[in-house]
C-alpha positions as a LaTeX table, in Angstrom:
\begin{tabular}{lrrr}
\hline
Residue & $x$ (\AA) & $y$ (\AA) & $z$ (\AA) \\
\hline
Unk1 & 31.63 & 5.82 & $-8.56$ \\
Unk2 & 27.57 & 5.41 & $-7.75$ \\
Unk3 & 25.29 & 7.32 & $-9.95$ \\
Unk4 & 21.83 & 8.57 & $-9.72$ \\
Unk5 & 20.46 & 9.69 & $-13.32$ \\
Unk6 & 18.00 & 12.05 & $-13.82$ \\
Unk7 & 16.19 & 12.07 & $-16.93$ \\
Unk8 & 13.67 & 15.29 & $-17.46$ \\
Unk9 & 13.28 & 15.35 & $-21.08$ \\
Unk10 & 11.11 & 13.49 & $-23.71$ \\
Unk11 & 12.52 & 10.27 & $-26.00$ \\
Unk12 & 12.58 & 12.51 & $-28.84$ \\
Unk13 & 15.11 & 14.68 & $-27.68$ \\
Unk14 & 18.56 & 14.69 & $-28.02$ \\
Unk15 & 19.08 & 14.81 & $-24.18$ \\
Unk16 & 17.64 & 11.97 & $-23.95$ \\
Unk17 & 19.65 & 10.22 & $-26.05$ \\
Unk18 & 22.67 & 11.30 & $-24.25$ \\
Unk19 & 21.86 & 10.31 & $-20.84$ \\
Unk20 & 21.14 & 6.75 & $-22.52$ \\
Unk21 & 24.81 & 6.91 & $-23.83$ \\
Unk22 & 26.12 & 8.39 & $-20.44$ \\
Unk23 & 24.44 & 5.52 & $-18.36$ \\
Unk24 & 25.91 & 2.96 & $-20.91$ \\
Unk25 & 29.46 & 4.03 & $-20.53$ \\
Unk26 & 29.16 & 4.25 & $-16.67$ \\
Unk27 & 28.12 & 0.98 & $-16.75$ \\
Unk28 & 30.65 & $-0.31$ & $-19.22$ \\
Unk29 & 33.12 & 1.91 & $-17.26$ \\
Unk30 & 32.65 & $-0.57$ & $-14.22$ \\
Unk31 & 30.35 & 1.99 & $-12.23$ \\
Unk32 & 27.07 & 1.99 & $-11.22$ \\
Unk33 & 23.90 & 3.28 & $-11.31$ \\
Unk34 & 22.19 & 3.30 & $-7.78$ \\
Unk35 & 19.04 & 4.51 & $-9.70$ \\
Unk36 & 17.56 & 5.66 & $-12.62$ \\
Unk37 & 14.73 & 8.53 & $-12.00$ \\
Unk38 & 11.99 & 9.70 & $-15.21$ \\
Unk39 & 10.52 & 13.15 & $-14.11$ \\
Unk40 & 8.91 & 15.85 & $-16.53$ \\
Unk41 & 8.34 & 14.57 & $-20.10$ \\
Unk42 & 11.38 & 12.17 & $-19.41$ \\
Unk43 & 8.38 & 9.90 & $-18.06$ \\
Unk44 & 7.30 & 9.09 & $-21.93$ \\
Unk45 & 10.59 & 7.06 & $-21.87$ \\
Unk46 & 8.95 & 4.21 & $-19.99$ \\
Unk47 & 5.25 & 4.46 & $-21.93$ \\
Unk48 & 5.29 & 1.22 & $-24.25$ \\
Unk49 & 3.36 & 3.36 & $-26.34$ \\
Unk50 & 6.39 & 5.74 & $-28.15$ \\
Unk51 & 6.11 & 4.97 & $-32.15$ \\
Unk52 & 9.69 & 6.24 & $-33.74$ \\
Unk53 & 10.11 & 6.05 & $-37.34$ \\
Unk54 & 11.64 & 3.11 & $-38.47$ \\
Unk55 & 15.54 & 5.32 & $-39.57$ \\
Unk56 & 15.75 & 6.64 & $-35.86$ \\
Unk57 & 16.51 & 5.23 & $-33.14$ \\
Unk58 & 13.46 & 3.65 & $-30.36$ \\
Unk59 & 15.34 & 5.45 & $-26.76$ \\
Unk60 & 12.35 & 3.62 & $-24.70$ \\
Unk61 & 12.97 & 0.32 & $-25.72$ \\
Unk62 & 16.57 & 0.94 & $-25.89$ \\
Unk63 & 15.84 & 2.18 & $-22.29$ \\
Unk64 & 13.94 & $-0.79$ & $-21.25$ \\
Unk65 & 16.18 & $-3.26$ & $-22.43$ \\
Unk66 & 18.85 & $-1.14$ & $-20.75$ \\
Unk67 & 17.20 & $-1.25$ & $-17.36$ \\
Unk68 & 16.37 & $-5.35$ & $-17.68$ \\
Unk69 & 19.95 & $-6.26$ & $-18.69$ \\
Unk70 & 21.69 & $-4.56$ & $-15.86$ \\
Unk71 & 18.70 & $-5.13$ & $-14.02$ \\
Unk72 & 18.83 & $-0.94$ & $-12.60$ \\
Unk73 & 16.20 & 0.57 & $-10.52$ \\
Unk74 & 14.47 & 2.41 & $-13.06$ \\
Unk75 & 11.65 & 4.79 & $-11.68$ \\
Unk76 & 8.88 & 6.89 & $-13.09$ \\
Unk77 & 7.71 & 9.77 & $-11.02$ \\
Unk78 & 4.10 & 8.95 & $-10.69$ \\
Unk79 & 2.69 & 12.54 & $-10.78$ \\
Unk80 & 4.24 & 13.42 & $-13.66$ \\
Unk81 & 3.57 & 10.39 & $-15.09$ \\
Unk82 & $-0.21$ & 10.42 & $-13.94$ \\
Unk83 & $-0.38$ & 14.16 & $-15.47$ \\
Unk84 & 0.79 & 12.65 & $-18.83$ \\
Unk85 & $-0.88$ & 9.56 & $-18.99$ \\
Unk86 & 1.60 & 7.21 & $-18.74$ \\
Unk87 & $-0.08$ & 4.97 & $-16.38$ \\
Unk88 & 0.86 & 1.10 & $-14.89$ \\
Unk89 & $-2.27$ & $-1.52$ & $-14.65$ \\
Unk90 & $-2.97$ & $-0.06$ & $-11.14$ \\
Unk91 & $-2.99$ & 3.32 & $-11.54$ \\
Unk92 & $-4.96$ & 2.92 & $-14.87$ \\
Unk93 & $-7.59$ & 0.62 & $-13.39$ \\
Unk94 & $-7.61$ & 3.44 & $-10.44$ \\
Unk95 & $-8.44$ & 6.25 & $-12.68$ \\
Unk96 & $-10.78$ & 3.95 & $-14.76$ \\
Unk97 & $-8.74$ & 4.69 & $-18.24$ \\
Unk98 & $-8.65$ & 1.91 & $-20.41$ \\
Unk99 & $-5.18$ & 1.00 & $-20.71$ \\
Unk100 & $-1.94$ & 1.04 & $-19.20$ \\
Unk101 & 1.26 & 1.94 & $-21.16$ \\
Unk102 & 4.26 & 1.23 & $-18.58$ \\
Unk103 & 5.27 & $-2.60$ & $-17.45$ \\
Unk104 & 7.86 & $-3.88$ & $-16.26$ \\
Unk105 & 11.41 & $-2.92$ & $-15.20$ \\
Unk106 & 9.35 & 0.54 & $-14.74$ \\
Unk107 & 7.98 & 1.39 & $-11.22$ \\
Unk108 & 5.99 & 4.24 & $-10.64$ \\
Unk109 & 6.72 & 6.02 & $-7.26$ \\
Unk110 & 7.36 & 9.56 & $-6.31$ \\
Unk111 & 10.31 & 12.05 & $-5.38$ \\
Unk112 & 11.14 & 10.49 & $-2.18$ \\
Unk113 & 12.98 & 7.91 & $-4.69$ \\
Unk114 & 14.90 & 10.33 & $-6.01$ \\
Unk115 & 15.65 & 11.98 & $-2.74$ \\
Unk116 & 17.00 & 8.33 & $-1.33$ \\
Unk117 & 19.10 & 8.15 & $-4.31$ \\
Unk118 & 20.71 & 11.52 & $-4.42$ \\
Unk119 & 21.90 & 10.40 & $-0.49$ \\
Unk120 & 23.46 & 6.85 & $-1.55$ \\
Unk121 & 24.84 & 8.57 & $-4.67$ \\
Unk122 & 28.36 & 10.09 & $-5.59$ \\
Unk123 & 27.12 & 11.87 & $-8.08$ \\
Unk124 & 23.50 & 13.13 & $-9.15$ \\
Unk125 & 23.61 & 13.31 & $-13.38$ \\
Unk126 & 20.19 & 15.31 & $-14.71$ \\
Unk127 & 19.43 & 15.35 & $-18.72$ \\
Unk128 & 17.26 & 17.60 & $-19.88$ \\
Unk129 & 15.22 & 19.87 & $-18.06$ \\
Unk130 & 12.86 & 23.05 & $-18.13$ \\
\hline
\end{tabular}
């Protein structure tokens, strides 16, 4: 089975944590995940920024590390990421802010990514949400 994930909430929240879980056992369960989309607050997941307290668990990095071991498509809607300011090199030197928070595996990019991967999809999977 293809997936596309949808992630709408922030790291913090327990939604979070389950889509994490979800994509790990789809993976593990010899499926795949066509991509991996951050909207809403679920953008904070790919800010390098996120400070957890050392007894809970850190869902961006485990994110990240996620996304770079199974090498996934993992995008950031750039809107809601701009409106947040979770911002790449680019978009931070185009704003003139001082620093960037997401690097690599993230890409920024809009809903049209989301769009293409509902259509090569089986399934569409959304965490979180207003």
């Amino acid at each position: 089975m293809k997936f596309t994930i949808a992630l709408f909430s922030p790291p913090h929240a327990p939604s979070s944590r389950r889509a994490l879980r979800f994509a790990q056992a789809a993976i593990a369960g010899g499926h795949e995940i066509v991509r991996l989309f951050f909207y809403q607050d679920g953008v904070h997941s790919a800010s390098g920024n996120v400070v957890n307290a050392q007894d809970e668990l850190d869902v961006p990095r485990e994110w990240r590390e996620f996304v770079q071991t199974h090498q996934l498509d993992g995008v950031v809607c750039i809107a809601a990421a701009l409106r947040r300011g979770v911002l790449n090199g680019e978009e931070a030197e185009r704003y003139a802010r001082t620093a960037a928070n997401v690097q690599a595996p993230w890409e920024l990019s809009g809903l049209g990514q989301l769009h293409e991967a509902v259509q090569m999809a089986d399934r569409l999977i959304c965490f979180g949400g207003p």
